[in-house]
Every structure is written in structure tokens, then in C-alpha cells.
C-alpha positions, -999 to +999 in steps of 0.1 A: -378-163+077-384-125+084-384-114+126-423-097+129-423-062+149-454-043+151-438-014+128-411-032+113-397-068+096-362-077+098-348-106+074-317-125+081-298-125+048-267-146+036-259-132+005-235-097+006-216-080-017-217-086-054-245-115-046-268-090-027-268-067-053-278-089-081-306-110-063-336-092-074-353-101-043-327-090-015-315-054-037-321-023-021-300-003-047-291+029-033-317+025-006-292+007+014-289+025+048-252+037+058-251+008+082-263-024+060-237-005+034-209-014+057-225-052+074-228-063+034-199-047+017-214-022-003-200+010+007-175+011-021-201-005-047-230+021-044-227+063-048-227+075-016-263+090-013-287+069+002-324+075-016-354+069-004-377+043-024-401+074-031-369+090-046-362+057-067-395+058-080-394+090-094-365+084-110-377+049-122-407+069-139-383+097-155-366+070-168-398+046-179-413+078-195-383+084-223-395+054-234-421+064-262-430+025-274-450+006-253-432-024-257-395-005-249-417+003-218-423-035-213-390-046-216-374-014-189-399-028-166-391-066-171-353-054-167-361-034-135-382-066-118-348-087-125-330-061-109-353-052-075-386-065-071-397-037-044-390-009-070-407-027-099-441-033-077-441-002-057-436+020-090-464-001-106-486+001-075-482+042-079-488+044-118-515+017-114-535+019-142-515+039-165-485+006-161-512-025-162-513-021-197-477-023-199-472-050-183-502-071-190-527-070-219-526-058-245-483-051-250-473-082-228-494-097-263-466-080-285-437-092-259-449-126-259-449-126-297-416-116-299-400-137-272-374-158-288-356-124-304-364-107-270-352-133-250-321-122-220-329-147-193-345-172-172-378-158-163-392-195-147-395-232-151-392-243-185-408-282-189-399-295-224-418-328-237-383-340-248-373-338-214-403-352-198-378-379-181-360-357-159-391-331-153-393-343-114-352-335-115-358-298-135-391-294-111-374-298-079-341-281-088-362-244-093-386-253-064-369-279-036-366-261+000-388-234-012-419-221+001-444-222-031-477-208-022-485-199-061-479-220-097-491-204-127-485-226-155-495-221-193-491-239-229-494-215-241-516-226-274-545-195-268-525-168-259-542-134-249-558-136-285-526-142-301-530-178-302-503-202-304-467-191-290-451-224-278-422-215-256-430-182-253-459-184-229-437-182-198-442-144-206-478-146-193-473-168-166-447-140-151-472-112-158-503-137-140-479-143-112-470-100-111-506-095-111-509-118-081-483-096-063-485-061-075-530-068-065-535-095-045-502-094-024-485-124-029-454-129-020-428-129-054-403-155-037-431-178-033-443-177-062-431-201-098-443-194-133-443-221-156-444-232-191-451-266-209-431-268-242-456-294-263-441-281-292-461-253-312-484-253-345-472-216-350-455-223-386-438-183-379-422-195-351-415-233-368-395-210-397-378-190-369-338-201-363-338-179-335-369-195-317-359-207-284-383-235-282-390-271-290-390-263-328-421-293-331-458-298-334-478-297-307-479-327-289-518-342-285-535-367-268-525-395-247-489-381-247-501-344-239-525-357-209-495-379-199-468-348-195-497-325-181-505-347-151-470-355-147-463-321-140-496-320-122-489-349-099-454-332-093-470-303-079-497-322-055-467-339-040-441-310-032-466-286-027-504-298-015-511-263-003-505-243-032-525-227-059-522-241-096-527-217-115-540-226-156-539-198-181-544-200-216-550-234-226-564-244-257-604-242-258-600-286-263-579-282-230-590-257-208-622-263-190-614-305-195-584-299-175-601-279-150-624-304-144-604-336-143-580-320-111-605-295-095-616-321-069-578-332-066-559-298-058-565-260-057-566-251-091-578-224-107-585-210-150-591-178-151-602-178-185-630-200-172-639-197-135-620-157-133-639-143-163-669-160-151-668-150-114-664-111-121-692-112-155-717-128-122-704-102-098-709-070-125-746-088-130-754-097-093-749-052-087-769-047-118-801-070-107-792-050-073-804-023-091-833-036-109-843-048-073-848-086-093-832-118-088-804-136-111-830-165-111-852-141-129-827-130-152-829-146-192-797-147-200-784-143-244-746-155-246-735-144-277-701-164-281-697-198-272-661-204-265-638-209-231-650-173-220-690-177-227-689-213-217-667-201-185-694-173-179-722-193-187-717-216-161-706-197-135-735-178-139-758-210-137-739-217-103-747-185-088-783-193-095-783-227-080-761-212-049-777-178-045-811-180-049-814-222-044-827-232-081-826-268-092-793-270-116-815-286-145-836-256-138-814-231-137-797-243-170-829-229-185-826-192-181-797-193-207-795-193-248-760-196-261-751-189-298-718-194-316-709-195-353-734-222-359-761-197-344-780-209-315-770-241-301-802-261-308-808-296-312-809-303-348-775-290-354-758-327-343-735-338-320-711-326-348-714-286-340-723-294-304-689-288-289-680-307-255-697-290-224-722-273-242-749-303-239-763-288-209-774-256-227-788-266-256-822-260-268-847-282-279-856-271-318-898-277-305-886-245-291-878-226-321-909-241-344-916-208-369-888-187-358-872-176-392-836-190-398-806-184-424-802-204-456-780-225-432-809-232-409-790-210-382-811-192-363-791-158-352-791-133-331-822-111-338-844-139-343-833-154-306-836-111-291-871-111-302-884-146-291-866-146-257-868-110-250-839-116-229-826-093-197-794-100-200-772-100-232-732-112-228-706-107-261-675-126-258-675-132-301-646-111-306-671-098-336-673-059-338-705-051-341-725-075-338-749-059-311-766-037-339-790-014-336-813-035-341-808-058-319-804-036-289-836-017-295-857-050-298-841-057-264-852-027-248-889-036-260-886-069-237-875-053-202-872-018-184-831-016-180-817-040-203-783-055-194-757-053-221-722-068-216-700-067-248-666-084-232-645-089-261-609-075-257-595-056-269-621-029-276-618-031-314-637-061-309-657-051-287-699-059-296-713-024-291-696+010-281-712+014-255-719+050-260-744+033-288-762+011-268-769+037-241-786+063-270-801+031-284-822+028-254-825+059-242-803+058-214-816+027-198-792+008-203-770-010-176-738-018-191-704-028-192-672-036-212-644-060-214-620-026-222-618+004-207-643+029-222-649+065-213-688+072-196-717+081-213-736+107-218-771+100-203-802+122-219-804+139-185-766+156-194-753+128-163-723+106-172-733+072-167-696+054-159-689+018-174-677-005-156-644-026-170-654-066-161-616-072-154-606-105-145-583-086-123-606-073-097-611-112-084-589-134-092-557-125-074-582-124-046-598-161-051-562-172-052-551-150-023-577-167-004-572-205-018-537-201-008-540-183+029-569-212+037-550-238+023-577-258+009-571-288-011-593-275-033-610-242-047-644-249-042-674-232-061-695-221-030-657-203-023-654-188-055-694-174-047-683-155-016-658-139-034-680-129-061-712-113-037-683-098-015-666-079-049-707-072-060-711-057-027-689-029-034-702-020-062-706+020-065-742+015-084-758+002-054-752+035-039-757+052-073-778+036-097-762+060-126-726+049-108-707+021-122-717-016-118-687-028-108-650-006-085-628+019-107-596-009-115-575+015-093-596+000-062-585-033-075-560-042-047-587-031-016-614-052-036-591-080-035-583-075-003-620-085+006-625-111-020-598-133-004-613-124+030-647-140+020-627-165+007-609-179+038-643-169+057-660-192+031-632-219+034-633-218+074-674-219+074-674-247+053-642-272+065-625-267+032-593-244+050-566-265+068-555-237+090-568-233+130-584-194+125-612-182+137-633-163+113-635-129+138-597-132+129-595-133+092-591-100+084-561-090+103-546-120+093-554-118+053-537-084+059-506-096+079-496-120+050-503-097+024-468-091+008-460-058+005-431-039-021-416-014+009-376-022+021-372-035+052-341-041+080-314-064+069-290-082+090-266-102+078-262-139+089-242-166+069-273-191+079-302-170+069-317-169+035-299-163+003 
């Protein structure tokens, strides 16, 4: 454990030499002062100037930026966080949003696809179904006398739009985890990424002799649930306090995970509760700016799956929460569509997918509205009988927001809210630039990609605001973890959302963006998990003695941190 000094930390380190210099966690590089030089045995091992990590960072860019391929970035950055974990986060935490990209979505995609032939080392906890027998053994060898205050874990069968990439999905449980450190501040040694090898239906990777892998079929059912809450129950026992992390399950397996341990331990999907929470924050500034209420709101959710399902419901919660609606009644304001149109009653409980009961509309509804030759009824038809406030894309269908369609919407309200979500922007629903000339600049919008502002009919740019997961969830975590509640809970999750709504530049501006510029992200988190643990402490849910007038300073004391601090050298202190 580090000595605490007002200005400085001091850790007691056991590993010198050769050992100190390879642990990615304890390596300073040639930012070891003259005097831990000659404690750890480095003075002959290291050029003799000392650099400052400023210094290393500038030459860390030189040397990122001869890379021309964004996936040669990838993989310079994935070799320099095995080499020094301080360099790799403070040289992302400088090049912010230029380096997210890098290391997350979209070219983490292209790394994970390519794992098996990129493959150089151990980057977690690999849990193979074949193996299942020893998994407490494998579990405890990687995490035994450890402090673990974060497990992201994945499947890896819907990966970042890529789908299926069996072993390979440890890639985006690292780059969930580095998101959790380089924005939230948690601390990389306490932190294990995981992946479940079930096998893989990815025939590429089935035909690949160099696939690292299980080379089998996904394993389902009773077997599946049986290795999943082995692992699961592993985790509750070691480690009560931490955060389980789920990302990218399959859409038969996300959200019915989610719901069978979410009373059990702190866990967390961010395809379902993250992209949820932030779509209700970006909505909650934008009815700040109408001066209405979400209960008020009549929400279209064009898109159906994990992320629409995810959104809808969170959505539904902040109702029932915010503005104290009756759940039945609150399930009301909301019309969901997916490739069978909108979910209605007649289509059967065969095109009814599992958790969508709640939402779906009674066809005495819908008596005269014009449908397909399918009997669907689409998109326009449900725009012009609902005349909704609120339209949500998460189709992954280009387009599909036409002209049309967002001009009838404008008919139906004063400042429509458009959300076209699907990544990456090729797919996004609308360019947003459209939508704003489509209704004359009234529009309040934003995107699931970065897109560049708008030009208003006044000559103002109207800024649209990215709904990235990004800007909450290391923060809901953050918080989960710090309180150390058993269990996430929704009216949590809430507090984080008003507190990231709050900051919201339109509310000052209603031309401004609905939601912080991504390079605020690690201040915005900084106040999510602060409303968090305040949440967790009002309600009973945090096992910890604070007081809330203390939260802040204490949310900031933990937060990890990528600057070098004092070493001394001590054969009993960590290695």
C-alpha cells in the first residue's frame, strides 16, 4: 500500500532491477530519479538522462504519429501500456479525443477482428468452457491477494458491431477497463478484464489454424447459464465489493443476465443501462430547454434491440423516478418499432421478442392507420398518428429518418427531438445537418458519432452533442465501486444521469450542445460518481462510514491518477 502525503505518495516496492523495469505497473523508464536509479539497480540499465514524463510524452506522440494506420497506432499503444501504464494513460489523457478512437471504437473493432494473428501476450483472464473444472483454480491464480475493485467480463458474441469474435473479446474488456482508468480514474492494478471462451459461431475464425481460441460452437443453454454463474458466483465470493462489469453479450443474453444478478451484486451492461442512462441525460437537458417534463414527452424508438430496449427502459425509469408516474403509466408515452414495424399486438408472441411485452401496443390502437403488404405498420404511419416529441434511432439503417418523416414531426411539436444513435456514423438515421434544414432550425439533436455543428438559418452553429456511453459510465462504476454497494441500484444510476444532465452547456445556451464536449468527459465523471456515492449513502445502499459533506474530497482522493510518484525499495512491499 502507498504512504499518503499531502503533495506526494510514496510506494514500497519489492521488485528492482530487470523485474522493475518490466512490470508495467512499477516502470518509470527514464523517469527514474538519480537516487531510485542506484536503490533499484538501474543505473547501468537506463541512458543516463533522466526525462521528465512531459518529456516522455512528447516523444511517445513523435513516435505514435509515424504511425500512419490506425490500427499500427492500436497496437504502439497496446505495446506501450505493457510496457508503463503512467505513459500510456497520461499520453492518452493529453491527446484525448484525437487517441479514443484508437484505442476504443471504431479500430479496437479492427484489432479485435484480428486478434488471433495479432496476438503477443496475456492481456487478462482467459475462462475456457473446456476448463470450466479448474475455473475457481485459473480465477484465483490472476486475482488471489489482490485488491479487485473492477471486473469487466465479455463473450464476446456482439462485438462493437462486429459480432461474433470468441476468444478475441478480451480486447474490449481491456479497452472497457482503460476507459475506466484513463476517465473515471480507476485504479489499473485493481482492475481484471475477462473473457468467457463458449466457443464461437464465427465460421472465419472456425477455418482459422492460427485462432487462439476454443475452435467450437458456441455453447447454449443450460451449459452456458451453468459456466456464466460459475464465474459469477466466483466473483460474489472473492470480491463482494467490486463492480462486474457485462459488455457485449448476445441480445438473448444481455439484458436476461442483467436481470437475473442485478439484485445479487453490483453489476452493470453498458450496452443496456450505460447507453440508456446518457440517451435520458441528453433528453432530460433537452426538455430543460423546452421548459416540459419527460412525463410529457411521446417518445418513437425506432430500433428495437439491446440498445432501444436498454434506452427504452431507462427512459421509462426516469419517468417513474423523476416526475413520480405510475410504471404501467409511464410505459405508455413510448412506441417501439423493429423489423416487424411497430410492435403491436397482432404480430404474435412469435415477433414479440422477450422484454418487449411491456411496450406493446394494442392493435384497437392502430384501427385505419395504413400498413405494408406485410401488415407492418412503419415508421411514417406511427410519425403522423403519434406526432411524437421525441424520436430515438438505434436501427443501424442509414437513412431511415427521411425527409419525410422529420418534417411530419415538426408539424406535431415546436422543437422536435431527434436522436439518430447508430455507430458508426455510416449508419447513422439522419445527418444531422438534414434534419436541422428539415425543420428549420428547430431541431434539438444529437448523434451516436461525432458530427461537426450545424448551420442554423440565423448563420449560428448549433453544436451536436455525441450521446457517448463514455461520459457516464466510468462514472456509475466509479461510484458503485467507491460506495461499495452490493448492488447498482436504479435510483443510483438516476443521480448520475440528472448530475451529467445538469452540466449540460444548452441549459445555459439553448443553441449550445445538449450534452459536455467528450474532452470534459473525465470532470463529468468526476460528478456522476459523486452523485453516485451521495445517492448510495442517502439511500443505505453504500457499505462505507462517509458523510455525504465528505464525498467529494474523498471521490477525488481515490481517483487514480497516471503521474510517477517516490519509490523506495523494500523486499516486503509490493511486487
Amino acid at each position: 500500500m502507498p504512504d499518503h502525503d499531502e503533495n506526494n505518495i510514496t510506494y514500497r516496492v519489492a521488485a528492482r532491477g530487470e523485474a522493475i523495469l518490466t512490470s508495467p505497473r512499477w516502470n518509470k523508464g527514464t523517469a527514474f530519479t538519480i537516487e531510485e536509479r542506484k536503490t533499484f539497480g538501474l543505473t547501468g540499465r537506463l541512458p543516463i538522462r533522466v526525462n521528465t514524463l512531459d518529456e516522455q510524452c512528447d516523444r511517445a506522440y513523435d513516435q505514435l504519429a509515424s504511425r500512419d494506420e490506425p490500427l499500427r497506432k492500436n497496437t504502439f499503444l497496446q505495446s506501450l501500456k505493457d510496457q508503463n501504464w503512467v505513459l500510456y494513460y497520461a499520453l492518452l489523457s493529453r491527446h484525448l479525443t484525437e487517441l479514443i478512437p484508437i484505442i476504443y471504437t471504431p479500430t479496437e473493432a479492427d484489432a479485435i477482428s484480428n486478434y488471433s494473428h495479432l496476438f503477443r501476450r496475456s492481456e487478462g483472464l482467459y475462462l475456457t468452457f473446456p476448463t470450466r473444472d479448474s475455473m475457481e483454480e485459473d480465477f484465483l491464480e490472476q486475482s488471489n491477494g489482490r485488491q479487485i475493485d473492477l471486473i469487466v467480463v465479455s463473450d464476446a458474441e456482439q462485438i462493437l458491431g462486429i459480432g461474433d469474435q470468441g476468444v478475441g473479446g478480451i480486447g474490449i474488456a481491456t479497452a472497457k477497463s482503460a476507459i475506466y482508468t484513463l476517465i473515471g480514474g480507476v485504479n489499473p492494478a485493481n482492475a481484471l478484464s475477462v473473457t468467457l471462451d463458449v466457443g464461437t459461431d464465427n465460421e472465419n475464425l472456425l477455418n482459422d489454424h492460427l485462432y487462439v481460441g476454443w475452435p467450437h460452437k458456441r455453447v447454449r443453454g443450460k451449459e452456458y447459464d451453468d459456466f456464466v454463474d460459475k464465474f459469477v458466483q466466483l466473483v460474489r465470493k472473492y470480491h463482494p465489493h467490486c463492480l462486474l462489469h457485462f459488455e457485449d453479450f448476445g441480445v438473448s443474453n444481455a439484458k436476461r443476465l442483467l436481470d437475473k444478478y442485478r439484485d445479487k451484486h453490483a453489476v452493470f451492461n453498458d450496452d443496456v443501462q450505460g447507453t440508456g442512462a446518457v440517451t435520458l441525460a441528453c433528453i432530460m437537458s433537452a426538455v430543460g430547454v423546452t421548459k416540459t417534463k419527460l412525463a410529457e414527452q411521446r417518445f418513437v424508438i425506432f430500433g428495437a434491440g439491446s440498445a432501444g430496449l436498454g434506452i427504452t427502459r431507462q427512459l421509462r425509469d426516469g419517468i417513474v423516478t423523476i416526475d413520480g408516474v405510475d410504471k404501467e403509466e409511464a410505459n405508455k408515452r413510448f412506441y417501439l418499432l423493429d423489423k416487424y414495424g411497430l410492435i403491436k399486438e397482432s404480430l404474435g408472441p412469435e415477433k414479440i421478442r422477450d422484454g418487449l411485452q411491456e411496450f406493446v401496443r394494442p392493435d384497437s390502437e392502430w384501427e385505419g392507420v395504413p400498413a405494408n403488404d406485410r401488415g407492418e405498420i412503419e415508421l411514417l404511419e406511427v410519425v403522423k398518428k403519434v406526432k411524437p416529441t421525441v424520436l430515438i434511432g438505434c436501427s443501424t439503417q442509414p437513412g431511415a429518418f427521411t425527409e419525410q418523416v422529420v418534417k411530419e414531426m415538426a408539424k406535431g411539436t415546436d422543437r422536435p427531438i431527434i436522436l439518430p444513435l447508430s455507430n458508426p456514423s455510416k449508419l447513422h438515421e439522419v445527418r444531422p445537418q438534414d434534419a436541422n434544414d428539415w425543420t428549420e432550425g428547430k431541431a434539438l439533436l444529437a448523434s451516436g458519432s461525432p458530427f461537426p455543428p450545424c448551420k442554423q438559418p440565423n448563420g449560428k452553429d448549433y453544436v451536436i452533442a455525441e450521446c457517448n456511453n463514455a461520459l457516464i459510465y466510468p462514472g456509475l462504476g466509479l461510484g458503485a465501486m467507491l460506495s461499495k454497494a452490493r448492488t447498482l441500484t436504479d435510483t443510483m444510476i438516476i443521480a448520475g444521469t440528472e448530475r451529467l444532465a445538469s452540466l449540460a452547456p444548452a441549459l445555459k445556451d439553448p443553441d449550445d450542445a445538449l450534452l459536455p464536449d467528450f474532452e470534459e468527459a473525465p470532470r463529468v465523471n468526476y460528478e456522476v460518481a459523486v452523485a453516485v456515492v451521495e445517492q448510495a449513502i442517502e439511500e443505505g445502499s453504500a457499505d462505507v462510514d462517509w458523510k455525504k459533506e465528505d464525498v467529494r474530497e474523498k471521490v477525488k482522493v481515490a481517483q487514480w491518477k497516471p503521474v510517477y510518484w517516490t519509490y523506495i525499495y523494500d523486499p516486503e512491499g509490493e511486487a
